[in-house]
Biopython code that builds the backbone (N, CA, C, O; Angstrom):
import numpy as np
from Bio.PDB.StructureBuilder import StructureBuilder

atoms = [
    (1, "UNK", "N", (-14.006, 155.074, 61.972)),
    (1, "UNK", "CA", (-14.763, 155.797, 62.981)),
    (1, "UNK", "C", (-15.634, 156.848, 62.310)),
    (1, "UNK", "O", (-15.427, 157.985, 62.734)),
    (2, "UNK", "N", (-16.431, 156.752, 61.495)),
    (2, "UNK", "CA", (-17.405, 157.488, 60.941)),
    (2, "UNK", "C", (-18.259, 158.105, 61.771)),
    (2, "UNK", "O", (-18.401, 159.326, 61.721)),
    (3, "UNK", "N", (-18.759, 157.531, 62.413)),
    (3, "UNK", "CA", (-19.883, 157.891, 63.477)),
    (3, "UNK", "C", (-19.148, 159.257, 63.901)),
    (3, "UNK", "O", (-19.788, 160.295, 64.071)),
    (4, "UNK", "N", (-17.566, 159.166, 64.080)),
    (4, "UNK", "CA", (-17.066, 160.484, 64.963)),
    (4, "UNK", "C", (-17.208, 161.595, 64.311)),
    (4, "UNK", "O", (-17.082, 162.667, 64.904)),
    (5, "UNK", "N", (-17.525, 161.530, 62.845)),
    (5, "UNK", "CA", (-17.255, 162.542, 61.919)),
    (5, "UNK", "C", (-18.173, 163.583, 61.844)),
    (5, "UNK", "O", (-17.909, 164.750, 61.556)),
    (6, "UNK", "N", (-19.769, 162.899, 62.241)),
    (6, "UNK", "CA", (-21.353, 163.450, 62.883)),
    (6, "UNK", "C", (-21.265, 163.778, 63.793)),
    (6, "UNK", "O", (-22.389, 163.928, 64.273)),
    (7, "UNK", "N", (-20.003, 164.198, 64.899)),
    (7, "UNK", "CA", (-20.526, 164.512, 66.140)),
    (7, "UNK", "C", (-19.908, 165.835, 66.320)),
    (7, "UNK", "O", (-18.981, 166.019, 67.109)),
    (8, "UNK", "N", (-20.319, 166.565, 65.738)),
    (8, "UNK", "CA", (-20.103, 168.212, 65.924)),
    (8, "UNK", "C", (-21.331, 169.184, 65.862)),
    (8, "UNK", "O", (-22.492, 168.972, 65.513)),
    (9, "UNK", "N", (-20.673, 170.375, 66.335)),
    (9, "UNK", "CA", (-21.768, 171.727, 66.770)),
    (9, "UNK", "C", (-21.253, 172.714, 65.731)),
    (9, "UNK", "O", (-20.122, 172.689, 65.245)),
    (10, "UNK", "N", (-22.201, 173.569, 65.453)),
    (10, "UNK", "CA", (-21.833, 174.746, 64.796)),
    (10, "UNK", "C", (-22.757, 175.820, 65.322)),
    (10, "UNK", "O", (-23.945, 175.974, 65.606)),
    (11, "UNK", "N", (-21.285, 176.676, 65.305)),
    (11, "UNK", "CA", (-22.126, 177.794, 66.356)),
    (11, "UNK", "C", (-21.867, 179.331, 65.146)),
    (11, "UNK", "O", (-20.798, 179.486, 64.555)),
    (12, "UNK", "N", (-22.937, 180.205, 65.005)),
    (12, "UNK", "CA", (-22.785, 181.201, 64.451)),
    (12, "UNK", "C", (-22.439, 182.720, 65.342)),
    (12, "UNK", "O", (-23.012, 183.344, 66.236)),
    (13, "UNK", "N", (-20.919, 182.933, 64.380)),
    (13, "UNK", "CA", (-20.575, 184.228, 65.975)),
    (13, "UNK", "C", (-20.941, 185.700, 64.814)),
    (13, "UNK", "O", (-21.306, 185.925, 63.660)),
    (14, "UNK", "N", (-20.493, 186.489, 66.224)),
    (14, "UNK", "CA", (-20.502, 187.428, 65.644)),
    (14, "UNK", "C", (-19.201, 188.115, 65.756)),
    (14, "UNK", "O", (-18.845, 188.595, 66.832)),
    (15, "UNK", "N", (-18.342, 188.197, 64.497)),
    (15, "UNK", "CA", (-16.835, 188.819, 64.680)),
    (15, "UNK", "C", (-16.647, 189.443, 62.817)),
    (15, "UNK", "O", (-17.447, 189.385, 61.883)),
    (16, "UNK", "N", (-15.580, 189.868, 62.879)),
    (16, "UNK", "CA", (-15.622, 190.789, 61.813)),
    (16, "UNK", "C", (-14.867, 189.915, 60.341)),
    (16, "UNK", "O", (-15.021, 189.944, 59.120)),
    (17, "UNK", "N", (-14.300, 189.430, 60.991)),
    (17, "UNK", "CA", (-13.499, 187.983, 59.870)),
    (17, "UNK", "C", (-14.296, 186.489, 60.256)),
    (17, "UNK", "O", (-14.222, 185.553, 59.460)),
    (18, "UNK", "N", (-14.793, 186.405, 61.099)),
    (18, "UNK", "CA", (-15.471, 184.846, 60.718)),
    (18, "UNK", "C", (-16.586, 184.755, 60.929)),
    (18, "UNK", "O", (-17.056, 185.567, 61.726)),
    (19, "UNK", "N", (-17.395, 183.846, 60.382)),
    (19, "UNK", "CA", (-19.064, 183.834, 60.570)),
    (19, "UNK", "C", (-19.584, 182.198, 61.282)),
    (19, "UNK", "O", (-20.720, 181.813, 61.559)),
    (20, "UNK", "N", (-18.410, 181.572, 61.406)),
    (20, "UNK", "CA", (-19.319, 179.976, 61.906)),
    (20, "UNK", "C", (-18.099, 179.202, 62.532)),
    (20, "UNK", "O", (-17.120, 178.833, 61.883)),
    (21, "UNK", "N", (-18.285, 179.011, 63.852)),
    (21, "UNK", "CA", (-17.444, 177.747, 64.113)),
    (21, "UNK", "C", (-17.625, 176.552, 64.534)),
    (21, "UNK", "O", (-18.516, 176.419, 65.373)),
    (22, "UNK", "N", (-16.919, 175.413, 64.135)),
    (22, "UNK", "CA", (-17.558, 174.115, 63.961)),
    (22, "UNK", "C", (-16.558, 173.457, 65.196)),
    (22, "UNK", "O", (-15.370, 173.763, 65.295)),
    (23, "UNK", "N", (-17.044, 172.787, 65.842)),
    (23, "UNK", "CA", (-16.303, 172.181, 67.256)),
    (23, "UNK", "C", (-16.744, 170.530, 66.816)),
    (23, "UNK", "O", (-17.925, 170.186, 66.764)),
    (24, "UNK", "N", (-15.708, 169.683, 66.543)),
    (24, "UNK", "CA", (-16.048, 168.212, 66.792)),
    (24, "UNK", "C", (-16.000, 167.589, 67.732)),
    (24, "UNK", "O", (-15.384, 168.263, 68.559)),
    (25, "UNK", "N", (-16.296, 166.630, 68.163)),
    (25, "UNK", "CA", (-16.385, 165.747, 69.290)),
    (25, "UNK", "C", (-15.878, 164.163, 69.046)),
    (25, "UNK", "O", (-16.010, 163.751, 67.894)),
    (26, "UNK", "N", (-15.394, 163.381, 69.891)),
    (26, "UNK", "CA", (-15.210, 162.085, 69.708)),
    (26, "UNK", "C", (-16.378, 161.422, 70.498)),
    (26, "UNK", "O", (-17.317, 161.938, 71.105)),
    (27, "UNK", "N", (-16.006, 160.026, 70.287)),
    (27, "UNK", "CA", (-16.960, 159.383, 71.168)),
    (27, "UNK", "C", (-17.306, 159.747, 72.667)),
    (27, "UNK", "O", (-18.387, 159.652, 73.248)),
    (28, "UNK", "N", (-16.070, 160.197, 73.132)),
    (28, "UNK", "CA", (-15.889, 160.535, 74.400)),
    (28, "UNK", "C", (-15.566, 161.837, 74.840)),
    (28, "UNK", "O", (-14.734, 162.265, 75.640)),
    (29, "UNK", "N", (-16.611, 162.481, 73.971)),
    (29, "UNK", "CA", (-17.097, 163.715, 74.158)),
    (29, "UNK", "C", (-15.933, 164.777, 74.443)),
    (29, "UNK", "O", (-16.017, 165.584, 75.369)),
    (30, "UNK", "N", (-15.023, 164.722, 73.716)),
    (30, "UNK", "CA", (-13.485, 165.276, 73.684)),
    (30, "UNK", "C", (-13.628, 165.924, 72.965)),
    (30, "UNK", "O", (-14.653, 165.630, 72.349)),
    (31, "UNK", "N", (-12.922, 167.201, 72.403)),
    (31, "UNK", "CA", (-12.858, 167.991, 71.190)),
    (31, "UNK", "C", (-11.617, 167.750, 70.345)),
    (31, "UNK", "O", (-10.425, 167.996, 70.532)),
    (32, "UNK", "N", (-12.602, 166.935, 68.910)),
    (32, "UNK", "CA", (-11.261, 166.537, 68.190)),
    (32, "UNK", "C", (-10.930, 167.883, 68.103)),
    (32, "UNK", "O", (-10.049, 168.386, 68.800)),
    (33, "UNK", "N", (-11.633, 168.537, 67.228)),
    (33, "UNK", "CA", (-11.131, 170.056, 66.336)),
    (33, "UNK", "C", (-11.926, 171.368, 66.479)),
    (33, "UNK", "O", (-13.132, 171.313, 66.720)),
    (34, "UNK", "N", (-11.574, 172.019, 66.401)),
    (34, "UNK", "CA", (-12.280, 173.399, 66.258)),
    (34, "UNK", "C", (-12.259, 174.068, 64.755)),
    (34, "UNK", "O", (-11.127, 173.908, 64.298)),
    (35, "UNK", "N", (-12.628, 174.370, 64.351)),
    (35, "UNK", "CA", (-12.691, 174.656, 62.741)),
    (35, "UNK", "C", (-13.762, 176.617, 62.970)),
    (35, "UNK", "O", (-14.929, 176.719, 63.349)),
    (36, "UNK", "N", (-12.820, 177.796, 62.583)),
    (36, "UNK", "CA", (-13.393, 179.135, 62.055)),
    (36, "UNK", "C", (-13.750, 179.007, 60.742)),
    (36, "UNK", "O", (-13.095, 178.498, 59.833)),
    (37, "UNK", "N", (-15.069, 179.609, 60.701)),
    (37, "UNK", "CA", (-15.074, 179.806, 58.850)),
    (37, "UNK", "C", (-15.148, 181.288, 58.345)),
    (37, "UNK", "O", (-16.222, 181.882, 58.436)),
    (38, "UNK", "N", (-14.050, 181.905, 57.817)),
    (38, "UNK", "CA", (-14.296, 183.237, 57.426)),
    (38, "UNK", "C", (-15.014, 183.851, 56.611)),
    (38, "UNK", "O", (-14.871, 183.241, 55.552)),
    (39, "UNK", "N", (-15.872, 184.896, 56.417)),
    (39, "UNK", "CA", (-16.197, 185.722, 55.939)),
    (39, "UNK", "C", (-15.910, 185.752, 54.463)),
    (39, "UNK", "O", (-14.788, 186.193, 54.216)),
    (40, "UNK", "N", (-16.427, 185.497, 53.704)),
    (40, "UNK", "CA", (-16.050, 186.074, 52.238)),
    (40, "UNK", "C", (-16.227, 187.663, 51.627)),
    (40, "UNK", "O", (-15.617, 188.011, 50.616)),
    (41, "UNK", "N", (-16.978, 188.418, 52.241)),
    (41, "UNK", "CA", (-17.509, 189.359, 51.452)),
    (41, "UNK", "C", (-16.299, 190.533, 51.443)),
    (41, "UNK", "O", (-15.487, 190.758, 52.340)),
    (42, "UNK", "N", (-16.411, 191.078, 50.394)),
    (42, "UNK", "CA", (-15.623, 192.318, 50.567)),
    (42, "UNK", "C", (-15.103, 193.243, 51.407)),
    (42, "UNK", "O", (-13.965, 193.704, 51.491)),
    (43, "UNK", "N", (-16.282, 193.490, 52.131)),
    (43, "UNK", "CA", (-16.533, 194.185, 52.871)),
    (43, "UNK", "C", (-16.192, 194.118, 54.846)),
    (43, "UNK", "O", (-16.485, 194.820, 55.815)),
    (44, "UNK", "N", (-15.419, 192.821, 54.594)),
    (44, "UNK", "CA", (-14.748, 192.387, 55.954)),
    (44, "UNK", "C", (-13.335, 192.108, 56.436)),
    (44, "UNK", "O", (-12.449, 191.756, 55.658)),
    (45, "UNK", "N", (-13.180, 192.246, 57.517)),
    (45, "UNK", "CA", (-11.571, 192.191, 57.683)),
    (45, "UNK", "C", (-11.144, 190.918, 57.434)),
    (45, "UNK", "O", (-11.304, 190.116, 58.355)),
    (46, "UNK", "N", (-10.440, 190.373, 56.023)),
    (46, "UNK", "CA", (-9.962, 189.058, 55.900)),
    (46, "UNK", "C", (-9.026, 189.002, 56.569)),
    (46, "UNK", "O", (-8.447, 190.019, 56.952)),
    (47, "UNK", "N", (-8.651, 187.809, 56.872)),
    (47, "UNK", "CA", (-7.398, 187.088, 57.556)),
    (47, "UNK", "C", (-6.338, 186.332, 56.641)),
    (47, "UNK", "O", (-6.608, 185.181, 56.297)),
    (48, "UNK", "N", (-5.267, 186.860, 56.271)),
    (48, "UNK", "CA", (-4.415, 186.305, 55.442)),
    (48, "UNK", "C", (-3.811, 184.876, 56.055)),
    (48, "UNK", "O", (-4.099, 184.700, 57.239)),
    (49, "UNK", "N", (-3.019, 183.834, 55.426)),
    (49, "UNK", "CA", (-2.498, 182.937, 56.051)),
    (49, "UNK", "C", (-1.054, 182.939, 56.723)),
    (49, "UNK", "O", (-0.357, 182.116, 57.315)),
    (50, "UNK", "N", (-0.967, 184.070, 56.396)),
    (50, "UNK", "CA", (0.547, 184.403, 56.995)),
    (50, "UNK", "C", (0.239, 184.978, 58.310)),
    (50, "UNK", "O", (1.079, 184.938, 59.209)),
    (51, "UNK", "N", (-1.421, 185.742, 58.546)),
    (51, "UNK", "CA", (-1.456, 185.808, 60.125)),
    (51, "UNK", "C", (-1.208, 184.503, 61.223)),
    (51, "UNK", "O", (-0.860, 184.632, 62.397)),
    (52, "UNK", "N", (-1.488, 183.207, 60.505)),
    (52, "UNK", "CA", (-1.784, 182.513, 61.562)),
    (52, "UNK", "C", (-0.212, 181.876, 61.748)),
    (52, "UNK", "O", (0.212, 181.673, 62.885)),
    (53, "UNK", "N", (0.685, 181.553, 60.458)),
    (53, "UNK", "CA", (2.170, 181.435, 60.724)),
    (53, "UNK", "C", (2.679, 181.606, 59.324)),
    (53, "UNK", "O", (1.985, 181.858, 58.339)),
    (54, "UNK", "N", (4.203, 181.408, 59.365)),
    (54, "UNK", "CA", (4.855, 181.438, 58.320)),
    (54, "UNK", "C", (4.807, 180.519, 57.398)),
    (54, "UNK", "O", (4.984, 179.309, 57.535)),
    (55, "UNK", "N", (4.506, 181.261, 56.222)),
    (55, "UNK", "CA", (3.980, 179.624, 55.120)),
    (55, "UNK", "C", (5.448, 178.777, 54.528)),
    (55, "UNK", "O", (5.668, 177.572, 54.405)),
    (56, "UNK", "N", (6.189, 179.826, 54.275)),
    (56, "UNK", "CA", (7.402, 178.787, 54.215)),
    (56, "UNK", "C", (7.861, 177.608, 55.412)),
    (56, "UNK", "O", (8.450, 176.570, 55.110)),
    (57, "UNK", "N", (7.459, 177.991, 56.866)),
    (57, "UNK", "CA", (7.585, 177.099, 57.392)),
    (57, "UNK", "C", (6.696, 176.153, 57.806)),
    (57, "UNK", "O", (6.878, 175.509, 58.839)),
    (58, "UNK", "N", (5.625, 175.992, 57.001)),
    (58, "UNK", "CA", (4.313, 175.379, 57.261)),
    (58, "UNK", "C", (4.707, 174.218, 55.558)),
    (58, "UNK", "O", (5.373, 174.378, 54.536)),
    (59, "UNK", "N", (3.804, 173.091, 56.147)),
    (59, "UNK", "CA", (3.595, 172.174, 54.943)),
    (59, "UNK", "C", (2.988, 172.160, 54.281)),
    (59, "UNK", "O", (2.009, 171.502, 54.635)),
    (60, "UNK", "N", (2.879, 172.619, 53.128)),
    (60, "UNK", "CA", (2.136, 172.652, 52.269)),
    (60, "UNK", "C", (0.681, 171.621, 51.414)),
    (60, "UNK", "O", (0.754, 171.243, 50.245)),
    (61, "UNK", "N", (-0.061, 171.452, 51.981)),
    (61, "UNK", "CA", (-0.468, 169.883, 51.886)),
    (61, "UNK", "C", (-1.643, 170.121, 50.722)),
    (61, "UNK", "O", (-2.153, 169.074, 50.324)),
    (62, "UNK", "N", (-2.193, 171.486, 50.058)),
    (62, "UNK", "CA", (-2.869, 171.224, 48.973)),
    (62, "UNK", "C", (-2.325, 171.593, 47.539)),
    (62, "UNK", "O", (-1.124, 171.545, 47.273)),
    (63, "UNK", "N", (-3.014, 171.858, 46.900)),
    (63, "UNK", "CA", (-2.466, 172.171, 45.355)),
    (63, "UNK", "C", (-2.676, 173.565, 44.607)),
    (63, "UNK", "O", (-3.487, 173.629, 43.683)),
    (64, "UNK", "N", (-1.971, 174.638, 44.993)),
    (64, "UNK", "CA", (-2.095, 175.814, 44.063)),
    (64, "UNK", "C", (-2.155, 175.519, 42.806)),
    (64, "UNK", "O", (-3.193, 176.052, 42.414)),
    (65, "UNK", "N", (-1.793, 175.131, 42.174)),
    (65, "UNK", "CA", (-2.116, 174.523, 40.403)),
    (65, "UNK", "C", (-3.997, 174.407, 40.814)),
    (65, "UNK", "O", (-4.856, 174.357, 39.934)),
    (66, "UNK", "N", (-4.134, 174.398, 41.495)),
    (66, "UNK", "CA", (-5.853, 174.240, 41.257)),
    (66, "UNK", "C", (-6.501, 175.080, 42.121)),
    (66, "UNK", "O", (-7.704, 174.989, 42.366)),
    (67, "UNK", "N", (-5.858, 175.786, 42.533)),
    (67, "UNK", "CA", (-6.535, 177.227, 43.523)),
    (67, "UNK", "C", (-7.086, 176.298, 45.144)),
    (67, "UNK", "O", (-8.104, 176.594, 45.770)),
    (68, "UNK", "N", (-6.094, 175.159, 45.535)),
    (68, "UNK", "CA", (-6.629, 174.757, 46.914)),
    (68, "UNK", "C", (-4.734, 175.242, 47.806)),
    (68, "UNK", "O", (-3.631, 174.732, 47.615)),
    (69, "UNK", "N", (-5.122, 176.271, 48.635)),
    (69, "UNK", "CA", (-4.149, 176.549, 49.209)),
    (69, "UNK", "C", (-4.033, 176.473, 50.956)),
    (69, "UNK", "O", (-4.442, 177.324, 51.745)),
    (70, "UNK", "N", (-3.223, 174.949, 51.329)),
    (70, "UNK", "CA", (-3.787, 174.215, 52.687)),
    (70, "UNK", "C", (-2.460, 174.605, 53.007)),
    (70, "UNK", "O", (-1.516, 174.465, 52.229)),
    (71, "UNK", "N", (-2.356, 175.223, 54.451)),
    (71, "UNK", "CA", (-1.069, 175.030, 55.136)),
    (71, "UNK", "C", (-1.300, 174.485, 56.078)),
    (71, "UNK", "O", (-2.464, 174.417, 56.474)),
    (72, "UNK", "N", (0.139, 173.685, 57.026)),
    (72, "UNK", "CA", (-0.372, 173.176, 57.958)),
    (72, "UNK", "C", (0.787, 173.292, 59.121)),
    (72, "UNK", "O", (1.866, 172.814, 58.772)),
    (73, "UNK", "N", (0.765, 173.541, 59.714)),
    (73, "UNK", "CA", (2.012, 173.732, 61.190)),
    (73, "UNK", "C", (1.576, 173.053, 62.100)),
    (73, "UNK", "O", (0.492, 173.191, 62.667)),
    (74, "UNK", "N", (2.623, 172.056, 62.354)),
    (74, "UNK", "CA", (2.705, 170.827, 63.699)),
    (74, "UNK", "C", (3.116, 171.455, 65.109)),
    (74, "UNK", "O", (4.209, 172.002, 65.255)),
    (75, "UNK", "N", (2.200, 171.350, 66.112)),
    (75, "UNK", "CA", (1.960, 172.039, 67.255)),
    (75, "UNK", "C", (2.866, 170.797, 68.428)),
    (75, "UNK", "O", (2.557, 169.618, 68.600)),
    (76, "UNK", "N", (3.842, 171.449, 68.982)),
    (76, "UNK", "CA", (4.439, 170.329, 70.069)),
    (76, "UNK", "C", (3.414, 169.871, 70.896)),
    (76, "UNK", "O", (2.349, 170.474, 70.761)),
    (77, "UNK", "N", (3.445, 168.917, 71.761)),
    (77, "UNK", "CA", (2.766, 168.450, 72.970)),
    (77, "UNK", "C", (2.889, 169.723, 73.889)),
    (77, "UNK", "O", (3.906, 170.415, 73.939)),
    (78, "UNK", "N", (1.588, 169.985, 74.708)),
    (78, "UNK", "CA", (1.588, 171.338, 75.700)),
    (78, "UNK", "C", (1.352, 170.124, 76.872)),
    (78, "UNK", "O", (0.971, 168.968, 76.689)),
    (79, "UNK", "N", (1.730, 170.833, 78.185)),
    (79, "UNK", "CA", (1.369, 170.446, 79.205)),
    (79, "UNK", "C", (-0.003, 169.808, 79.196)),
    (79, "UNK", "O", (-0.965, 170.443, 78.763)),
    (80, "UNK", "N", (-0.166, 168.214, 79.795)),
    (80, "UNK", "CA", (-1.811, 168.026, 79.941)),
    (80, "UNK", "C", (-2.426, 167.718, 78.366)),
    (80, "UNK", "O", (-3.511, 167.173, 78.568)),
    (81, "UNK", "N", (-2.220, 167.822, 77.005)),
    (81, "UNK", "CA", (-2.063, 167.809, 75.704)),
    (81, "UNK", "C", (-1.397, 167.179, 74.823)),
    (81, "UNK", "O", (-0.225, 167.553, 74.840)),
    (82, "UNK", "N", (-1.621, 166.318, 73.986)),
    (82, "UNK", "CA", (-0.448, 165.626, 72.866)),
    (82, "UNK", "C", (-0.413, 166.609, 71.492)),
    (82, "UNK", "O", (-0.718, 167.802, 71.508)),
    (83, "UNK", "N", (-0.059, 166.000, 70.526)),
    (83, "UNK", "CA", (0.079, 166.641, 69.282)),
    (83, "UNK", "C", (-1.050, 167.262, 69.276)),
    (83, "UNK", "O", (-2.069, 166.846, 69.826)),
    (84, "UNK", "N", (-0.894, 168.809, 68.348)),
    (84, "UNK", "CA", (-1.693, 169.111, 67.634)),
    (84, "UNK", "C", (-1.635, 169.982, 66.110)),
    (84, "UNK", "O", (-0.672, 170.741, 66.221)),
    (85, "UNK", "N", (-2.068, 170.113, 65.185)),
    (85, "UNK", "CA", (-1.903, 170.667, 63.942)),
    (85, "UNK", "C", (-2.888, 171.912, 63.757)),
    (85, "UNK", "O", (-4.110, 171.794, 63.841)),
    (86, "UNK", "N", (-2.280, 173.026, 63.517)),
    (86, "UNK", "CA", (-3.188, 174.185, 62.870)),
    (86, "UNK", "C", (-2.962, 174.240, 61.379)),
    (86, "UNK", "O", (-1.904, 174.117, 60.761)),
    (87, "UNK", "N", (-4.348, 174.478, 60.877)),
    (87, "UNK", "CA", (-4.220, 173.982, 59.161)),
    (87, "UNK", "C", (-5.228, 175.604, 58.833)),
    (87, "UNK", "O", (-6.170, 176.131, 59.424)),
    (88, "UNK", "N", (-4.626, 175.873, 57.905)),
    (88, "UNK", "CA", (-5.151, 176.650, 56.937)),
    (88, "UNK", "C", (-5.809, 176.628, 56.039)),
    (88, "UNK", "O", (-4.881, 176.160, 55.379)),
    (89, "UNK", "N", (-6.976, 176.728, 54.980)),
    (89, "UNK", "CA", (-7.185, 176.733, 53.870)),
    (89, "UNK", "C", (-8.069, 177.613, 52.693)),
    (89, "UNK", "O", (-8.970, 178.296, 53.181)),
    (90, "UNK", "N", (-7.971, 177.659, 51.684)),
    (90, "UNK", "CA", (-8.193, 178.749, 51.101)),
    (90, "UNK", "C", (-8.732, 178.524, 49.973)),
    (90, "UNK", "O", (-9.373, 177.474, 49.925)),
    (91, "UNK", "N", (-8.686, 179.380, 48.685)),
    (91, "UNK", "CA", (-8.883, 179.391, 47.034)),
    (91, "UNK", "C", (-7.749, 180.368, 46.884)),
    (91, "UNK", "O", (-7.026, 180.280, 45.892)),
    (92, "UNK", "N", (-7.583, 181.103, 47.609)),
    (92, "UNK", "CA", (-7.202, 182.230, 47.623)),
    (92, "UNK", "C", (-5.418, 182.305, 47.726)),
    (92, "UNK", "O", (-5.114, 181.578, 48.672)),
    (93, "UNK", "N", (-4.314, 182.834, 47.184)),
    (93, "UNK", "CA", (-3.136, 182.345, 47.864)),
    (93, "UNK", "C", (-2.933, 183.560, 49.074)),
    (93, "UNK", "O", (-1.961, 183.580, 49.830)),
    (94, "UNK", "N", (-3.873, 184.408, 49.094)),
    (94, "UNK", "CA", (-3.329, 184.967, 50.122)),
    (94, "UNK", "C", (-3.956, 185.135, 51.471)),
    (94, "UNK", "O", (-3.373, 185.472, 52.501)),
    (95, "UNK", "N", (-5.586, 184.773, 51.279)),
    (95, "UNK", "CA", (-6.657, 184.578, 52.506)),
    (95, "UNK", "C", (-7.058, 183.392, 53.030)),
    (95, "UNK", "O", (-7.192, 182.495, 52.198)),
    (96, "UNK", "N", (-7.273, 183.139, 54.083)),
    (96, "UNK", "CA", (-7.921, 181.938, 54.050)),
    (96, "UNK", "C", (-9.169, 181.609, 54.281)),
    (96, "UNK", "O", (-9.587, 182.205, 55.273)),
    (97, "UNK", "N", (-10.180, 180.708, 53.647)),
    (97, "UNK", "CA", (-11.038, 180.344, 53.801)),
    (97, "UNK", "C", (-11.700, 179.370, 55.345)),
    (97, "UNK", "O", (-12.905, 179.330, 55.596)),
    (98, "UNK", "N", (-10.970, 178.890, 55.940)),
    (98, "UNK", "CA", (-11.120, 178.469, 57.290)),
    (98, "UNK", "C", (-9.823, 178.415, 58.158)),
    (98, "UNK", "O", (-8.682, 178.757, 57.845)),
    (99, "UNK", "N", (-10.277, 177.913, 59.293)),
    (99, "UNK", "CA", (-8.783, 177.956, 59.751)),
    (99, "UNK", "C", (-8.771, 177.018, 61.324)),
    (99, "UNK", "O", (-9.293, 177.357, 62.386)),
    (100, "UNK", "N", (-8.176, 176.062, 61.091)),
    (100, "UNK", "CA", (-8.773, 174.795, 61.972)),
    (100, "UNK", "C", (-7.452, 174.230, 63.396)),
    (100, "UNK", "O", (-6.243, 174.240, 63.166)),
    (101, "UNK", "N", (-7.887, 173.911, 64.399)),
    (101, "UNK", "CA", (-7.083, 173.597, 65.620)),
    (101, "UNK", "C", (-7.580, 171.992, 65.230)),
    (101, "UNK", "O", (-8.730, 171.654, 64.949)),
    (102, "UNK", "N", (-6.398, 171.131, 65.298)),
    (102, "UNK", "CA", (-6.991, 169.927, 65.412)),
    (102, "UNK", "C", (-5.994, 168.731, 66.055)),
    (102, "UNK", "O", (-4.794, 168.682, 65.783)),
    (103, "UNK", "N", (-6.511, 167.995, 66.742)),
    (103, "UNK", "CA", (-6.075, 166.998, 67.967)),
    (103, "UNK", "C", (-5.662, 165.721, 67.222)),
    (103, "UNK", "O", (-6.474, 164.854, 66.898)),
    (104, "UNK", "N", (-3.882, 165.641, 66.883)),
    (104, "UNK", "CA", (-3.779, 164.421, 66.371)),
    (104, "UNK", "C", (-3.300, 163.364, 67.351)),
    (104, "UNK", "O", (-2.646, 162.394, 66.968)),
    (105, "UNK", "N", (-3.700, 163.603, 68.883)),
    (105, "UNK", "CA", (-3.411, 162.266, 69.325)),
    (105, "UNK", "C", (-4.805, 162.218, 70.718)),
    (105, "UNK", "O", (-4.977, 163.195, 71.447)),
    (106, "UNK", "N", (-5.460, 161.221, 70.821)),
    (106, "UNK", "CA", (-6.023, 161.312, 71.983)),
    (106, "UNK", "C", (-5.184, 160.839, 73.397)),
    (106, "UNK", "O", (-4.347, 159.940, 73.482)),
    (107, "UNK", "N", (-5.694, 161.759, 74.502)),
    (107, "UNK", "CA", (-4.999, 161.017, 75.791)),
    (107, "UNK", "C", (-6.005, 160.630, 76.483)),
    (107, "UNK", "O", (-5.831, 160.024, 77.540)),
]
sb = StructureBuilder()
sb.init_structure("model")
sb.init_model(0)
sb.init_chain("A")
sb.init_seg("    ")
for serial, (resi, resn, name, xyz) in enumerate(atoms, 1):
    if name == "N":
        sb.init_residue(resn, " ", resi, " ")
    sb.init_atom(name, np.array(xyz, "f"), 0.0, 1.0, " ", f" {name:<3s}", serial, name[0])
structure = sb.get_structure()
């Protein structure tokens, strides 16, 4: 499903830790994911990855040996909703570089 991978918006906000968020779409105009992109500069309130959950209890799915630091926490089914995953990622082991809502089942 490639085609699905082109079907997103990016919107530029204005907030003090993130500068761009990316909303995907499926064919059927659903929102796979939502994706924040934070701020790099010094000069802004970063967001560590321990704000969004506990990394020991999150999966670890990239490689610190190479400065890629991905967490990921499996979201139960909500009312009206199936699975979903919030993922983290970084360079950084203690900030993160984006920080993504994403839809692993369609209904």
């Amino acid at each position: 499903m490639r085609d699905e991978r082109k079907r997103q918006e990016i919107w530029e906000v204005e907030d003090e830790s993130f500068s761009h968020l990316i909303v995907g779409f499926n064919g059927k105009d659903f929102v796979r994911f939502i994706t924040a992109v934070a701020r790099q500069h010094n000069e802004v309130k970063r967001v560590a990855h321990t704000a969004i959950g506990g990394v020991a209890n999150a999966h670890q799915a990239g490689g610190p040996a190479i400065k890629n630091f991905t967490y990921e926490w499996r979201l139960a089914p909500q009312k009206g909703s199936g699975e979903s995953l919030l993922i983290t990622r970084g360079r950084d082991p203690e900030y993160l570089s984006t920080y993504s809502l994403k839809r692993l089942a369609a209904n």
